[in-house]
C-alpha positions in Angstrom: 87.4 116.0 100.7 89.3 118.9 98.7 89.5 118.7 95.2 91.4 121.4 92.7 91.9 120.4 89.1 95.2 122.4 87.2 96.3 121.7 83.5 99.6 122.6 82.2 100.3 122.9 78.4 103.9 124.0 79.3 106.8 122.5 80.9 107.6 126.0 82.0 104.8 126.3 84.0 105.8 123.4 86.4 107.4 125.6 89.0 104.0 127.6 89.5 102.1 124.4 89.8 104.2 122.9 91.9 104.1 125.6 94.4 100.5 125.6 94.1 100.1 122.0 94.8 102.1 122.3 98.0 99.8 125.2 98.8 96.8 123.0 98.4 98.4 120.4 100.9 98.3 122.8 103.5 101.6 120.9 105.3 100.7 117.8 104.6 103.8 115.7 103.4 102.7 112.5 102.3 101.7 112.1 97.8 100.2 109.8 96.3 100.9 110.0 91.8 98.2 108.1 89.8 99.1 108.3 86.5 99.9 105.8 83.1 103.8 105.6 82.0 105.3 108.8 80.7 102.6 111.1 81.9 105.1 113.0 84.0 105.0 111.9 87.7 109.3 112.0 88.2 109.2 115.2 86.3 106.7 116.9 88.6 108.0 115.3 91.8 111.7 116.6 90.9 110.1 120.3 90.9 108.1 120.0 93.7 111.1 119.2 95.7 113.2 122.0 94.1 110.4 124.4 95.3 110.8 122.3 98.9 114.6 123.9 98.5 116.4 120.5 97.2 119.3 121.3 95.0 120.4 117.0 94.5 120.7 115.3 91.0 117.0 114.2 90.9 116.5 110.8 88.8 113.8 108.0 88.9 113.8 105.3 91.7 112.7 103.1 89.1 115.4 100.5 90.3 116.5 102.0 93.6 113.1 102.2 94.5 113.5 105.1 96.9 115.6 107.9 95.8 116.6 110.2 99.2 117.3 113.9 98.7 118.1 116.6 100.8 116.5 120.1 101.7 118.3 122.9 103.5 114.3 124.1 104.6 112.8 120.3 105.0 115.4 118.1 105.5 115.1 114.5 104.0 112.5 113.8 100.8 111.6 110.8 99.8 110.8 109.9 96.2 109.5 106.7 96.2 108.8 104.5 92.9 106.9 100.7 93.3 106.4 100.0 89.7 108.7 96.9 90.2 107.7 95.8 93.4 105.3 92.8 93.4 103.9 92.5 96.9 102.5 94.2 99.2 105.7 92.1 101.5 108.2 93.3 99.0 106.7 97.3 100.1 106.9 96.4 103.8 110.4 95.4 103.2 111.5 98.3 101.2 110.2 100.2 104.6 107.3 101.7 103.2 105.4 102.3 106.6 108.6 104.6 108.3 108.3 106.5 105.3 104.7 107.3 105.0 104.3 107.5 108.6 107.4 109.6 109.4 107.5 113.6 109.7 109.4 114.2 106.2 108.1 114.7 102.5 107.1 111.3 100.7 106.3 111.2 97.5 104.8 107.7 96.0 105.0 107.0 92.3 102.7 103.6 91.5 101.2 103.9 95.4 98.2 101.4 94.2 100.0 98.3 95.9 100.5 99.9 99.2 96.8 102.1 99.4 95.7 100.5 102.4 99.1 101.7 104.6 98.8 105.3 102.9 97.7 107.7 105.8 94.3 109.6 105.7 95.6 112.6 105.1 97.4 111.7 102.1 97.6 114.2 99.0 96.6 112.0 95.8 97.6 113.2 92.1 96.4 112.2 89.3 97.9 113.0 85.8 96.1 112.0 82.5 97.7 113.9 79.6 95.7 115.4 76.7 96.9 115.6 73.6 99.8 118.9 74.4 98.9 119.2 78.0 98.5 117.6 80.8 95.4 117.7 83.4 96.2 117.2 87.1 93.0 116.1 89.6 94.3 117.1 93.1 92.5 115.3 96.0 93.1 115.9 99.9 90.9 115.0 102.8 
């Protein structure tokens, strides 16, 4: 398993640390965000698809539940949020396994319901902030 650890004390340096978390990936497209309320997963996500070359109105799929965008470079990105869902049959529903097991960008806010259908080579982050900063565990098999 590969592991990098990055803090970031400044919201300006999220485009730097988004490019270096897609670095660390090395291709892989599937993420995995651990993290409390408020630590910052949308606000990451919505750079690291900037720096995947999407220019869309990025916003929470807190209700949608998945949020599509569009890259010039990738193609579809999927932002995925299952805070609301309740079952692992609510996930299946929402077509959680095309997504994670398709060829485009996925990224998975509250993924703990749906670990078991996550594939191996998944990309997990995990965001605990710290007082002004906030310190990202970056995990990849």
């Amino acid at each position: 398993m590969r592991h990098t650890e990055i803090s970031i004390v400044s919201i300006a340096e999220l485009p730097s640390v988004a490019k270096s978390i897609l670095q660390f990936s090395e291709g892989r497209k599937v993420f995995a965000f651990y993290a409390d309320m408020g630590a910052g997963k949308t606000t990451l996500i919505k750079e690291m698809c900037k720096q995947l070359g999407s220019n869309d109105n990025f916003s929470s799929p807190t209700y949608s539940i998945v949020n599509e965008y569009l890259s010039d470079t990738w193609g579809r990105i999927y932002h995925i949020d299952l805070y609301r869902l309740k079952s692992l049959e609510e996930a299946l529903e929402v077509g959680i396994e095309e997504y994670v097991n398709g060829e485009t960008y996925c990224f998975i806010e509250w993924p703990e319901l749906v670990a078991g259908l996550l594939p191996n080579d998944v990309v997990k982050i995990e965001i605990k902030p710290d007082e002004n900063m906030r310190n990202l565990s970056i995990f990849s098999n």
